[in-house]
TIKEDREN-472373 format. One record per residue (C-alpha): residue number from 1; z, y, x; residue in one letter. Coordinates in pm, 1 decimal. Each point is the difference from the previous one (the first is absolute). Layout:
BEGIN
<r><i>NUM</i><up>Z</up><north>Y</north><east>X</east><aa>A</aa></r>
...
//
This chain:
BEGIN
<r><i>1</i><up>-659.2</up><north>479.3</north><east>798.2</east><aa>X</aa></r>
<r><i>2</i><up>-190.1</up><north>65.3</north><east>-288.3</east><aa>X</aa></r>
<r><i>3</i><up>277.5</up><north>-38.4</north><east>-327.8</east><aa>X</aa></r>
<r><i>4</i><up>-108.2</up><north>-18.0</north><east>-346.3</east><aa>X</aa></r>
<r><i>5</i><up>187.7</up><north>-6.5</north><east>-329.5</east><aa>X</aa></r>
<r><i>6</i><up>1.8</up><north>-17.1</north><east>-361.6</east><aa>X</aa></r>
<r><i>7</i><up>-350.1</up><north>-69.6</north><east>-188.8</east><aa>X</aa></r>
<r><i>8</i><up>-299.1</up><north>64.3</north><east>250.4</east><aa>X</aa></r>
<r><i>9</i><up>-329.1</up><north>29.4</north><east>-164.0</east><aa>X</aa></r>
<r><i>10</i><up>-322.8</up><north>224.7</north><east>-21.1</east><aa>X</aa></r>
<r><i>11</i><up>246.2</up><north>330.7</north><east>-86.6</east><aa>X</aa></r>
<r><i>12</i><up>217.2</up><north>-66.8</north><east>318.7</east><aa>X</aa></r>
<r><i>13</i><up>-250.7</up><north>-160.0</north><east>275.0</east><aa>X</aa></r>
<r><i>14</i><up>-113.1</up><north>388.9</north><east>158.7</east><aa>X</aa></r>
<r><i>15</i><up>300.3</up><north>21.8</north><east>95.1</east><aa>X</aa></r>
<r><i>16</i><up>23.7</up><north>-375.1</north><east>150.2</east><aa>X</aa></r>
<r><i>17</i><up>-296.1</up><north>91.4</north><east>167.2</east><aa>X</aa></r>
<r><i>18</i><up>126.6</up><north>299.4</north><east>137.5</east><aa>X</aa></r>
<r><i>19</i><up>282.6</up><north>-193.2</north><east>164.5</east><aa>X</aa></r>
<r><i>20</i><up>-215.3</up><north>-236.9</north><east>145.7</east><aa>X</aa></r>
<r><i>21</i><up>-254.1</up><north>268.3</north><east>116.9</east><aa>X</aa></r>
<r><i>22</i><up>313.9</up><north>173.2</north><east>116.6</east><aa>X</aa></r>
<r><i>23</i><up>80.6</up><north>-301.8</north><east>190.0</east><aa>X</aa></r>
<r><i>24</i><up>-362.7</up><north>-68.1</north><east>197.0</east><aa>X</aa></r>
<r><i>25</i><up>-6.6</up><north>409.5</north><east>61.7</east><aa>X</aa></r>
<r><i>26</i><up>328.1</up><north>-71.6</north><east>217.4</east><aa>X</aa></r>
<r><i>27</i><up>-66.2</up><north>-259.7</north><east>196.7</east><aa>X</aa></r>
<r><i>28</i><up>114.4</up><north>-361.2</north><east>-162.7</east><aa>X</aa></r>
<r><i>29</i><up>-228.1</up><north>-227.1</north><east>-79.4</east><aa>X</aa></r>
<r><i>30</i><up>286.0</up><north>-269.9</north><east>-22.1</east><aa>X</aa></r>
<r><i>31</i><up>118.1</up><north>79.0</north><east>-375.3</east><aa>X</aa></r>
<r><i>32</i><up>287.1</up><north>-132.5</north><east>-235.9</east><aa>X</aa></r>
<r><i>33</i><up>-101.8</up><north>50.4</north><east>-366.5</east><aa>X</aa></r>
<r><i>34</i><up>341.0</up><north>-39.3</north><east>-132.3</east><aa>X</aa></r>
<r><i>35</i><up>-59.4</up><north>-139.3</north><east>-364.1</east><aa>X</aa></r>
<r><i>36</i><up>370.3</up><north>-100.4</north><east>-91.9</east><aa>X</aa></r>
<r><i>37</i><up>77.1</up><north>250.3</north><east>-286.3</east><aa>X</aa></r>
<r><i>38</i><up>-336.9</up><north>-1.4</north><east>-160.3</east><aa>X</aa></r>
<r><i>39</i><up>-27.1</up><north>-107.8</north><east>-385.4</east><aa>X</aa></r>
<r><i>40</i><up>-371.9</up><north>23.1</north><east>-41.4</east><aa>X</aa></r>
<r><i>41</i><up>-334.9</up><north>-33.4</north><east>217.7</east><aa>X</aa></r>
<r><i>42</i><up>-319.9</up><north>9.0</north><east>-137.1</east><aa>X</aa></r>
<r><i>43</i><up>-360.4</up><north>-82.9</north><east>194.8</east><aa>X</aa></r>
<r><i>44</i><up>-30.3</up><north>324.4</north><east>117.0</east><aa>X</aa></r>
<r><i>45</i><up>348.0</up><north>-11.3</north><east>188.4</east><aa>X</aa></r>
<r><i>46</i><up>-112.2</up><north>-337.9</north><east>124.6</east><aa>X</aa></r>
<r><i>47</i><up>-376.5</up><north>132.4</north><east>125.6</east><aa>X</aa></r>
<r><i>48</i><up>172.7</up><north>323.9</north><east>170.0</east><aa>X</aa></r>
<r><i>49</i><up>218.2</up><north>-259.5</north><east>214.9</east><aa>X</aa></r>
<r><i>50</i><up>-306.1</up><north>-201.4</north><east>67.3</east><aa>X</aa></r>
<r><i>51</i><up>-136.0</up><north>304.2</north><east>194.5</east><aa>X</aa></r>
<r><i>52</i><up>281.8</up><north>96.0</north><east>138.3</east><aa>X</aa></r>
<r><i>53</i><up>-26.2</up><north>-365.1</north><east>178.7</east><aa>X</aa></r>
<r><i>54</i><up>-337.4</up><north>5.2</north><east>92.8</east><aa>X</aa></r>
<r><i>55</i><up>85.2</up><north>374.1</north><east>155.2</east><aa>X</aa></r>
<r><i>56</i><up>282.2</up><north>-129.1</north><east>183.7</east><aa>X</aa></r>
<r><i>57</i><up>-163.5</up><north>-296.8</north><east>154.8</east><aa>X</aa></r>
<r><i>58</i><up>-314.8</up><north>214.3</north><east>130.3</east><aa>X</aa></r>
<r><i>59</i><up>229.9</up><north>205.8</north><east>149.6</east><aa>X</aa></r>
<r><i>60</i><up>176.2</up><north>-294.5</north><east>93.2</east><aa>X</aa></r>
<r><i>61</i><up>290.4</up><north>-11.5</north><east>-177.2</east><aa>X</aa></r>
<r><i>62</i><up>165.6</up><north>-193.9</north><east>-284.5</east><aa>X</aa></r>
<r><i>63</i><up>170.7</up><north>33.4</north><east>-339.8</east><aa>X</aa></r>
<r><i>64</i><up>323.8</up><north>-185.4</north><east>-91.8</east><aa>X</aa></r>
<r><i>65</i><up>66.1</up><north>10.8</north><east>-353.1</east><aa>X</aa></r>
<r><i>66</i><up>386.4</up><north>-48.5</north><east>-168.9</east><aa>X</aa></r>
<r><i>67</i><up>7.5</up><north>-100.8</north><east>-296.3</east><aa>X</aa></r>
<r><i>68</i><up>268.7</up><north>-181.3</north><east>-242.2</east><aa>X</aa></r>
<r><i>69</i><up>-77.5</up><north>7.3</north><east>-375.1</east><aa>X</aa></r>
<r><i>70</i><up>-173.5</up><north>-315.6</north><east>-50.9</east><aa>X</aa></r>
<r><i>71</i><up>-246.7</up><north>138.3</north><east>-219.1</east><aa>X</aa></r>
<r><i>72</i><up>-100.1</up><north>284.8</north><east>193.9</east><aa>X</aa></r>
<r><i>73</i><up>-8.1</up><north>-303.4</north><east>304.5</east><aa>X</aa></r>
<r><i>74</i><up>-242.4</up><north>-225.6</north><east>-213.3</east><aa>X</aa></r>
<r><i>75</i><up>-270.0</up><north>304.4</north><east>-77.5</east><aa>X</aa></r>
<r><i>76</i><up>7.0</up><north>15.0</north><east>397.1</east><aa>X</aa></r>
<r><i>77</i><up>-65.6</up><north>-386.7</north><east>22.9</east><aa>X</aa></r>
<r><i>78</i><up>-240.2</up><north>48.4</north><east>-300.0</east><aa>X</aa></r>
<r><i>79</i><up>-221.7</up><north>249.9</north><east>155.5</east><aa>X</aa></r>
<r><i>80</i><up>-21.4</up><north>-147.2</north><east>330.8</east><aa>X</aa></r>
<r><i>81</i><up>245.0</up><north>270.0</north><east>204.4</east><aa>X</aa></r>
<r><i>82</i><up>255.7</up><north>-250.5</north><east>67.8</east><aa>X</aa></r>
<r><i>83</i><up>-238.4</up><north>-197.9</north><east>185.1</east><aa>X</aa></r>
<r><i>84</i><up>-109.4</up><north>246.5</north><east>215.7</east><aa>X</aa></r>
<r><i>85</i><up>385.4</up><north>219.0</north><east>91.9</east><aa>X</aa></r>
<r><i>86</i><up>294.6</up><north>-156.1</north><east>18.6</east><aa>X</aa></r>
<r><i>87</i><up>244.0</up><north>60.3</north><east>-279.2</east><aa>X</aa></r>
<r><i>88</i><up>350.1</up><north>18.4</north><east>60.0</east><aa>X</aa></r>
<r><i>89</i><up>283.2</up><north>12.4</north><east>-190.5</east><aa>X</aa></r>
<r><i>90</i><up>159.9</up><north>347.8</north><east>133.6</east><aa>X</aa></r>
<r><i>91</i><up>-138.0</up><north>280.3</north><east>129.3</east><aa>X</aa></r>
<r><i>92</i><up>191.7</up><north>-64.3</north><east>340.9</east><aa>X</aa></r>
<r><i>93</i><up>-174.6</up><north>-362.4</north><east>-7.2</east><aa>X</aa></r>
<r><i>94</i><up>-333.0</up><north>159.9</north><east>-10.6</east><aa>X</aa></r>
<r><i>95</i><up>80.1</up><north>216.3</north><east>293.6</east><aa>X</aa></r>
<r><i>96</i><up>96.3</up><north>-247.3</north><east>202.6</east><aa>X</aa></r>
<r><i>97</i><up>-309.5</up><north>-207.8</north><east>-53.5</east><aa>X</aa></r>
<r><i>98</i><up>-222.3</up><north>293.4</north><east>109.0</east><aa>X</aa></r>
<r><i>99</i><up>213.6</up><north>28.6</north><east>343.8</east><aa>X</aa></r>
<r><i>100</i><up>-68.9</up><north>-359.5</north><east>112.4</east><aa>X</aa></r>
<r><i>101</i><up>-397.4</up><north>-39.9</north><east>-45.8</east><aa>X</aa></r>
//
């Protein structure tokens, strides 16, 4: 599980990427990205989860994403993510999503 918090933009998303490189490099290609304490996204944020999908699928995994402030929810549904993870409303949610498919 992948947790993120606060604002995440351009001066934070290394070290998102890190975590999700982190991630891959150990083995899981079935990732939570737990959104539930983030205040701010921007595109960036929103491209770097993009290709942390399409590297999780090739490797034939998923990513679940939770998520609870409607705002940050609608730039998901906005920028097509929500239609292609499922977005939960807890971090736990997510999890279990990735254990049944």
């Amino acid at each position: 599980m992948i947790t993120v918090a606060g604002d995440v933009d351009l001066s934070s998303i290394a070290r998102l990427q890190a975590h999700i490189d982190g991630a891959f490099a150990a083995g899981q290609c079935r990732l939570v990205i737990d959104l539930e304490h983030v205040t701010f996204l921007d595109s960036k944020v929103l491209h770097t989860l993009f290709r942390a999908l399409e590297r999780a699928r090739r490797e034939g995994g998923d990513v679940a994403v939770a998520c609870v402030d409607p705002t940050i929810c609608r730039l998901l549904h906005v920028f097509g993510l929500s239609r292609e993870v499922q977005v939960c409303e807890s971090a736990d949610a997510a999890a279990l999503t990735l254990s049944r498919a």
